[in-house]
C-alpha positions as CSV (number, residue, x, y, z in Angstrom):
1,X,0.0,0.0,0.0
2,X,1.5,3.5,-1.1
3,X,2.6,5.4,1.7
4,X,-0.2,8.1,0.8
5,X,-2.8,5.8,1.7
6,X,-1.1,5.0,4.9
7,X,-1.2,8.4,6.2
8,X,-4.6,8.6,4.9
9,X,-5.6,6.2,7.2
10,X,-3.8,7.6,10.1
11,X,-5.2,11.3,9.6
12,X,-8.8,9.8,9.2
13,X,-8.5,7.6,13.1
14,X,-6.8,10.8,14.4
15,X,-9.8,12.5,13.1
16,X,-12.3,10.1,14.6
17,X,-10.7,10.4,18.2
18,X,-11.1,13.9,18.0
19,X,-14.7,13.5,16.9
20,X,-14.9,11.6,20.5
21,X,-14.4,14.8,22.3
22,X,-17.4,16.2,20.2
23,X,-19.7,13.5,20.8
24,X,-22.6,14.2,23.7
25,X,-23.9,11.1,24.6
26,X,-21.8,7.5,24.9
27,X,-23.1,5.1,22.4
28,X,-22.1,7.6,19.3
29,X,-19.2,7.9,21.7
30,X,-18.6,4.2,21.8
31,X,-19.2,3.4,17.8
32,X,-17.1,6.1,16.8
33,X,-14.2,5.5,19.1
34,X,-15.0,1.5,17.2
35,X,-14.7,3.2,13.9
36,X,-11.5,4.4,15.2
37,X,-10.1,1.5,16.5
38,X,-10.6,-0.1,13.6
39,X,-8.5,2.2,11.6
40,X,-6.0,2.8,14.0
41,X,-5.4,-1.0,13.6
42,X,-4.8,-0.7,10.2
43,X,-2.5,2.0,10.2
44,X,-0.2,0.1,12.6
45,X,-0.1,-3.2,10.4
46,X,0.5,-1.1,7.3
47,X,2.5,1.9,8.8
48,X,4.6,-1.2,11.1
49,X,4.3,0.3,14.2
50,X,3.4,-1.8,16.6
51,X,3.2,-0.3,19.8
52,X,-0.3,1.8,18.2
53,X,-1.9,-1.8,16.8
54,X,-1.5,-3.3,20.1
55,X,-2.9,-0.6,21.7
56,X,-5.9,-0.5,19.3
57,X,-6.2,-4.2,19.2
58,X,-6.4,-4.1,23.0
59,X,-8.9,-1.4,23.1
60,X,-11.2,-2.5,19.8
61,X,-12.8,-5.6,22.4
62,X,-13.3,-3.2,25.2
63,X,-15.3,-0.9,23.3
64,X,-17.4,-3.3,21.2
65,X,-17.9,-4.3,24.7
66,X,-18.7,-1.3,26.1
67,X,-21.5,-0.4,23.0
68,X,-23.2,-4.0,23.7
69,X,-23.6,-2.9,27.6
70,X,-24.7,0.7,26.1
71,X,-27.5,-0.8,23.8
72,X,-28.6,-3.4,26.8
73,X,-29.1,-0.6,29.3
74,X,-30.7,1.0,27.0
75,X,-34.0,-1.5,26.9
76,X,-33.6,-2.5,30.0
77,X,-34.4,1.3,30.8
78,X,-37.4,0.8,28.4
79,X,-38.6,-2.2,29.9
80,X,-37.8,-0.4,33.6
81,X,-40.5,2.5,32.7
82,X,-43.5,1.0,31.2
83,X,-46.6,-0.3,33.0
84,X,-45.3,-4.0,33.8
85,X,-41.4,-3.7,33.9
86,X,-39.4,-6.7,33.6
87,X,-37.7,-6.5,37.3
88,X,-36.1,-9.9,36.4
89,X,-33.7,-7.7,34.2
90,X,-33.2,-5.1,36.4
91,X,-32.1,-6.6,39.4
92,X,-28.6,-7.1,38.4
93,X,-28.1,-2.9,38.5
94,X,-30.0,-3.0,41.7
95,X,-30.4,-4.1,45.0
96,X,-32.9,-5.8,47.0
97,X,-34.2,-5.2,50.7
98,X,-37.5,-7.1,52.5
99,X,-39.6,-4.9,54.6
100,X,-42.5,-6.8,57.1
101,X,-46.1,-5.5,57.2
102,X,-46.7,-2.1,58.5
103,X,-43.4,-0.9,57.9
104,X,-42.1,2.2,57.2
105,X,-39.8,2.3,53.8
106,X,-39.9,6.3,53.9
107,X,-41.1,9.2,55.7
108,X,-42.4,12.7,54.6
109,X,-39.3,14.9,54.1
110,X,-37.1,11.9,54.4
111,X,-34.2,12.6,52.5
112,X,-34.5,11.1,48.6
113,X,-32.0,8.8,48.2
114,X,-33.2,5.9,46.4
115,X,-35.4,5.0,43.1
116,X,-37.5,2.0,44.4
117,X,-39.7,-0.8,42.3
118,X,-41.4,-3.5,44.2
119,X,-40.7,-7.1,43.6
120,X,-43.1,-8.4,45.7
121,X,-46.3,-7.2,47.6
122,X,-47.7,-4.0,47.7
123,X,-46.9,-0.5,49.0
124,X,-49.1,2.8,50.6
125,X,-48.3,6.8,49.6
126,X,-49.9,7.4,52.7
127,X,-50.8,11.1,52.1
128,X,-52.1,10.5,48.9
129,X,-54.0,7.0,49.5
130,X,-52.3,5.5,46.6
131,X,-51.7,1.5,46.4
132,X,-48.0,0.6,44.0
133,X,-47.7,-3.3,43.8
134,X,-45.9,-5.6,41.9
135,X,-43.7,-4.2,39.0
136,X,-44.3,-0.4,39.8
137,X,-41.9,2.4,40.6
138,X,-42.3,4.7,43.8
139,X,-39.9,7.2,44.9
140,X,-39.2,9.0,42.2
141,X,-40.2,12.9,42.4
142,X,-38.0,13.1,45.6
143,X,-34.9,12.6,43.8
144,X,-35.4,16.2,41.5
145,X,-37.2,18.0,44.5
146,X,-35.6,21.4,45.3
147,X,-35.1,20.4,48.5
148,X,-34.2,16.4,48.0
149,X,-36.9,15.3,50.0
150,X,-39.7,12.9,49.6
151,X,-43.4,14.4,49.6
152,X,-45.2,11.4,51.3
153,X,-44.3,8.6,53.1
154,X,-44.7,5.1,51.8
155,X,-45.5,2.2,54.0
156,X,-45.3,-1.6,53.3
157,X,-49.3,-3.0,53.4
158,X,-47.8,-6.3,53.9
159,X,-44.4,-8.5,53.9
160,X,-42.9,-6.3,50.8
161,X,-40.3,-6.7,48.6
162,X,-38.4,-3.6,47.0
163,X,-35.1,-3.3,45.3
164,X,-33.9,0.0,45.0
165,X,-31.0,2.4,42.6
166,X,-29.5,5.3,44.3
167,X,-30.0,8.5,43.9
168,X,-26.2,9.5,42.0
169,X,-27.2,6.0,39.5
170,X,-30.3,7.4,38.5
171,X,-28.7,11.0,38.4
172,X,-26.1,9.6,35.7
173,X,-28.5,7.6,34.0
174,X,-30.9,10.6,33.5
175,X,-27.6,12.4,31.9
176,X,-26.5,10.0,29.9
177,X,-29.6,8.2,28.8
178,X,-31.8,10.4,26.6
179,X,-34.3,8.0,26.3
180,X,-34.7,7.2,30.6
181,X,-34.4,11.0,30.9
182,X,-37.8,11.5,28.7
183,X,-39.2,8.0,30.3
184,X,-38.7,9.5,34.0
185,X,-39.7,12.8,33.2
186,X,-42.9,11.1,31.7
187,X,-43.4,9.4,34.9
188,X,-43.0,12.0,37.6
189,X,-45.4,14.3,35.4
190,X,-47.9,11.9,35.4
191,X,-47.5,11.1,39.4
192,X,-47.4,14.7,40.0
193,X,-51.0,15.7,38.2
194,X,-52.4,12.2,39.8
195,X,-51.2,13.7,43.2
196,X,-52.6,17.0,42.0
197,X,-55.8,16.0,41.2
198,X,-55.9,13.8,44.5
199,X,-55.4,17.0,46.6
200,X,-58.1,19.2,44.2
201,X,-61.2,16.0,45.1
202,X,-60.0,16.2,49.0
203,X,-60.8,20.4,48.9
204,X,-64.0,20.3,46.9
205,X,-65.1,17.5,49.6
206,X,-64.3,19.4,52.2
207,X,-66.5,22.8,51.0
């Protein structure tokens, strides 16, 4: 191969990594950086230096693995925000905790922490007399609350099971996942006008 070609190849990866730093969000991140490694690869067989195709060879895996964990979380955030999510595939980014009947998972003005969908059994917004069982997510308006509090508490009607993402998790998710970010924002809107219209029926009952 001429030795124009060569440095072709080597201006056009160079160009790609710097069309890394350009990128907003990973996956275009992670296929470009690919597109990258690919040519970088080349470069070193044809250009003989080896220290940048072992580099490139190394990375090329890691990134192909990377995009495949990009494109899972991706529908497993899908699955996580529609009316019966698939907990089975979310437990491996979360973690589980049992609470017996009666319990308390969180107070009113408790500090949000935590994203919470329930495994097993069912839970009570007490302030708003709303039931969440099996599959449903509860805790989430909290966690972008000016003050980083919750707005109700939440009590286990019986033996419950929860498993839970923190607060920073869900923070990063909702930066680097356009498609969570519009899912959640979907989902608080929609707990915020049910807890909206909740509080309008209590005042015209009470005049």
């Amino acid at each position: 191969m001429s030795l124009e070609i060569v440095d072709l190849i080597g201006f056009a990866a160079s160009a790609l990594v710097f069309l890394t730093f350009c990128m907003q969000t990973l996956l275009p991140l992670r296929i470009i950086a690919i597109a990258s490694n690919v040519l970088f690869i080349a470069y070193g067989i044809f250009a003989g230096l080896v220290p940048i195709l072992i580099l490139h060879a190394v990375l090329l895996p890691v990134n192909i693995w990377r995009t495949v964990q990009q494109v899972q979380m991706r529908h497993r955030i899908r699955r996580m925000f529609k009316k019966a999510p698939d907990t089975d595939m979310l437990l491996p980014f979360m973690k589980a905790i049992n609470f017996a009947a009666g319990s308390v998972i969180f107070r009113c003005c408790d500090p949000a922490d935590r994203l919470f969908v329930v495994l097993e059994g069912e839970v009570l917004v007490e302030e708003f007399e709303r039931t969440i069982g099996k599959g449903e997510i509860f805790g989430e308006i909290g966690l972008f609350s000016a003050e980083g509090q919750r707005n109700a508490t939440v009590r286990a009607v019986g033996p419950v099971s929860v498993a839970w993402i923190d607060r920073a998790t869900v923070i990063k998710l909702f930066a680097d996942q356009p498609d969570f970010a519009i899912a959640l924002t979907r989902l608080i809107t929609a707990r915020l006008s049910e807890n909206q219209h909740t509080l309008t029926a209590r005042l015209a009952s009470a005049t």
